[in-house]
N, C-alpha and C positions, 0 to 999 in steps of 0.2 A: 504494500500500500504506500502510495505516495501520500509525505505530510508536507504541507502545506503549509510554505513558508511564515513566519511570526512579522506578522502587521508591523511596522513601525509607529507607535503611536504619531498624530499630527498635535503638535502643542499648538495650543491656542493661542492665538499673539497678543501682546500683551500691548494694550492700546497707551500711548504718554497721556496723563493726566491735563486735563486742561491748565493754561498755565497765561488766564489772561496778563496783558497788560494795564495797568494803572497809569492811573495821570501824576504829573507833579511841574512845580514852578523853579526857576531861579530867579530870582530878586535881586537884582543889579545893585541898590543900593546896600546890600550887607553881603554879599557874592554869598548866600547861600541856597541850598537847593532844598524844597519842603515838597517832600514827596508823599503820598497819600496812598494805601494797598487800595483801595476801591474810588471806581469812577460816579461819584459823588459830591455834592459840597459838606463843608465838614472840617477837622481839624487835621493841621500834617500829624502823618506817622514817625513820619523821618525826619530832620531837620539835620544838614551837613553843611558846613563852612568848607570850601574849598573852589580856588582862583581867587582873580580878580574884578571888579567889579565890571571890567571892560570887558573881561572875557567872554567869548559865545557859549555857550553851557550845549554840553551833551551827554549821551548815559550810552554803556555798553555792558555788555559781559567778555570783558577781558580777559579774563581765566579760563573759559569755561565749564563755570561751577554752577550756571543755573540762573546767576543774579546779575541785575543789570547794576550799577557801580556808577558814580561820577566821573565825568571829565570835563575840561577846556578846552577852547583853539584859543589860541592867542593872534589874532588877525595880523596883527601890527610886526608878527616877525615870523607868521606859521611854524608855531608850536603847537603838539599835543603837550597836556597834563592830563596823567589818568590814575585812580586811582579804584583797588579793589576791596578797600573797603564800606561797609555801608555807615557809620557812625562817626562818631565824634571821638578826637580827631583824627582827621584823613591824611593820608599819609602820599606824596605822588608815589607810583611806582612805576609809571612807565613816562619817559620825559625825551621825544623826537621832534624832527623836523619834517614838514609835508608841505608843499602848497608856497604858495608868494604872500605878499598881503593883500588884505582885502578878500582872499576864498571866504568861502562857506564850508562849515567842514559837515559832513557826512557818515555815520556810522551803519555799517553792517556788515553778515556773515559772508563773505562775497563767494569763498569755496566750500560751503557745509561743513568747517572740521569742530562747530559747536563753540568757533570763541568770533568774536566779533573782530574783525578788523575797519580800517578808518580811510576816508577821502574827502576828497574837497571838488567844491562845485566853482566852478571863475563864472561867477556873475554876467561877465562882460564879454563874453563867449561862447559860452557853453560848454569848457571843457568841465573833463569830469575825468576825476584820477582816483584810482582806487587803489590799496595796499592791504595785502593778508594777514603780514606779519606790525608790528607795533616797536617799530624801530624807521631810523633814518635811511633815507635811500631813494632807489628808483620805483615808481609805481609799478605796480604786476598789470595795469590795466588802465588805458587811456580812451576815454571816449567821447563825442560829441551828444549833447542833449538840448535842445530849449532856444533860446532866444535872450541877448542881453536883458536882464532885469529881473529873471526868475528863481527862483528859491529852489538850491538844491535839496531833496528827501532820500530815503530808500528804507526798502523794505522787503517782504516775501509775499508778492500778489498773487502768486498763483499756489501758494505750499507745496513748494517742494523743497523746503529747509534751504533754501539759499535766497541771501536777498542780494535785489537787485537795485538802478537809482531810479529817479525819477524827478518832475521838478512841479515847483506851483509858481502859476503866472499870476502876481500877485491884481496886473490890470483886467484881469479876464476872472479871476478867481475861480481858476479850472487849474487841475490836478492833473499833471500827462506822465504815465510811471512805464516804465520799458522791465519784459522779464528777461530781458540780456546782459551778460556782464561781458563784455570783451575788448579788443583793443579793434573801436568803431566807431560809426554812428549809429544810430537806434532812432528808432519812431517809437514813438509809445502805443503799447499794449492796452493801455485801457486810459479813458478822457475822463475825467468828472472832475462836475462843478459843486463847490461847495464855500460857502462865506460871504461875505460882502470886501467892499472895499477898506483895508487899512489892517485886515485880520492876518494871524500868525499860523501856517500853517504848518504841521505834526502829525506822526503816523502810528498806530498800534494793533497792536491785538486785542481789542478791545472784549472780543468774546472765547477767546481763548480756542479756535477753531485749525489754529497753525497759517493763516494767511492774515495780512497786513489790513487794518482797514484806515481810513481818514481821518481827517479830525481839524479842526482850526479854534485859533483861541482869539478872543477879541479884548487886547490889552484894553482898552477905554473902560471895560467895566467887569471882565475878570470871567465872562462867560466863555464855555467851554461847548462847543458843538461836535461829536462824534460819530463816526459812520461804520459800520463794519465789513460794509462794502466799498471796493472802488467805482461806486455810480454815481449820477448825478440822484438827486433825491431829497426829503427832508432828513434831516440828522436823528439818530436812533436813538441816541443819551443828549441831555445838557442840562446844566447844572454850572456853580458859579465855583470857583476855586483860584484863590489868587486875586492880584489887583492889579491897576493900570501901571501897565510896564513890565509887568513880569513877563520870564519865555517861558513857553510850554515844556515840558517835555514827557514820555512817555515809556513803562520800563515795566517790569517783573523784581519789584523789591520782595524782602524777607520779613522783616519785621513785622511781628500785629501791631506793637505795640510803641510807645514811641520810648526810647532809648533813654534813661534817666538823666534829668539834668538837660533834655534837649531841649530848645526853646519851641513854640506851640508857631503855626500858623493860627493866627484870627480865622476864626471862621467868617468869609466874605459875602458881603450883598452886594447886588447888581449898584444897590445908591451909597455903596462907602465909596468914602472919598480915597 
């Protein structure tokens, strides 16, 4: 009698836990960043001093270990400062050079290997440079995007764990985001309009689904409009967080709770001054 070889069981896969993104601000006049685990108005979770008050603010996972972390560009001489911790006080630990003055710096995963690498968008051109590694040097990747005036973004539109750039025209308040990285030009993959005129626009995972969705913040009065798609449409969340002047920004912090001794964000209304 023939027996009949032994099944290899199929293991079940084991799906990654949703892992939305949260909102948070940098406040120019105290160069601190007051980040928040839910998109909500409300009190910061987090509150972290690091840069300067000139500086552009941005959030990565450097490491990665899961958590998005503070950083700066320094426009005035294209420096990174970054740093991988969440609390008080932050410490740089990765300190390069990218970009000329005047970029816009740009953060994402550009090869999938789970840590965030960094680039810069030239306003005044369209170029776009992107870098894997978080050191001085040559770009792994040069591209053309957009039209002088636009904001460079990026993000993972399509989920497939790699992000890719994109830019917001800030005269048109349209989002044009490309799922290519490479040494090119690109059209963008997908259009949408979201904000009015004079708004800050910001990208997240808003519902934790593995692709990138929208978002704009309107310094004047601290509202926060969010989308979880790249379409044109009405925004999905808004809610007030921050005040006039602050940048957005948006990440996967740790903390519930806020870290002893950190100082609070005010909870904001649309009529604080």
């Amino acid at each position: 009698m023939t027996v009949p070889p032994t099944a290899t069981p199929t293991q079940t896969p084991t799906e990654n836990p949703a892992r939305p993104d949260s909102i948070g601000i940098f406040r120019l006049s105290n160069a601190t960043f007051y980040l928040r685990n839910s998109n909500s108005t409300g009190f910061a979770d987090i509150s972290i001093t690091f840069g300067a008050s000139t500086d552009y603010p941005i959030v990565g996972d450097w490491n990665g270990d899961g958590i998005d972390t503070p950083g700066v560009y320094r426009q005035s001489t294209g420096q990174f400062f970054l740093t991988d911790s969440i609390s008080n006080p932050a410490v740089v630990n990765y300190s390069f050079v990218l970009g000329a003055p005047n970029d816009q710096p740009i953060v994402g995963d550009w090869d999938g290997d789970g840590k965030d690498g960094v680039g810069v968008y030239r306003p005044s051109n369209g170029l776009i440079y992107l870098k894997n590694s978080l050191t001085t040097g040559f770009a792994d990747y040069t591209m053309v995007l957009g039209i002088p005036g636009d904001i460079g973004v990026a993000g993972d539109w399509d989920g497939d764990g790699k992000d890719s750039p994109g830019v917001y025209r800030p005269s048109m308040q349209v989002f044009y985001l490309s799922n290519q990285v490479c040494n090119c030009s690109v059209f963008a993959d997908y259009t949408a309009a979201l904000g009015t005129a004079n708004d800050t626009p910001f990208v997240g995972d808003w519902d934790g689904d593995g692709r990138t969705g929208i978002g704009v913040y309107r310094r004047s009065n601290g509202i926060t409009y969010l989308k979880n798609e790249p379409t044109t449409g009405f925004a999905d969340l808004e809610f007030v967080f921050g005040s006039a002047n602050d940048h957005p920004l948006a990440g996967h912090w740790t903390t519930s709770s806020p870290p002893t001794g950190a100082e609070l964000a005010p909870t904001f209304r649309p009529d604080a001054p």
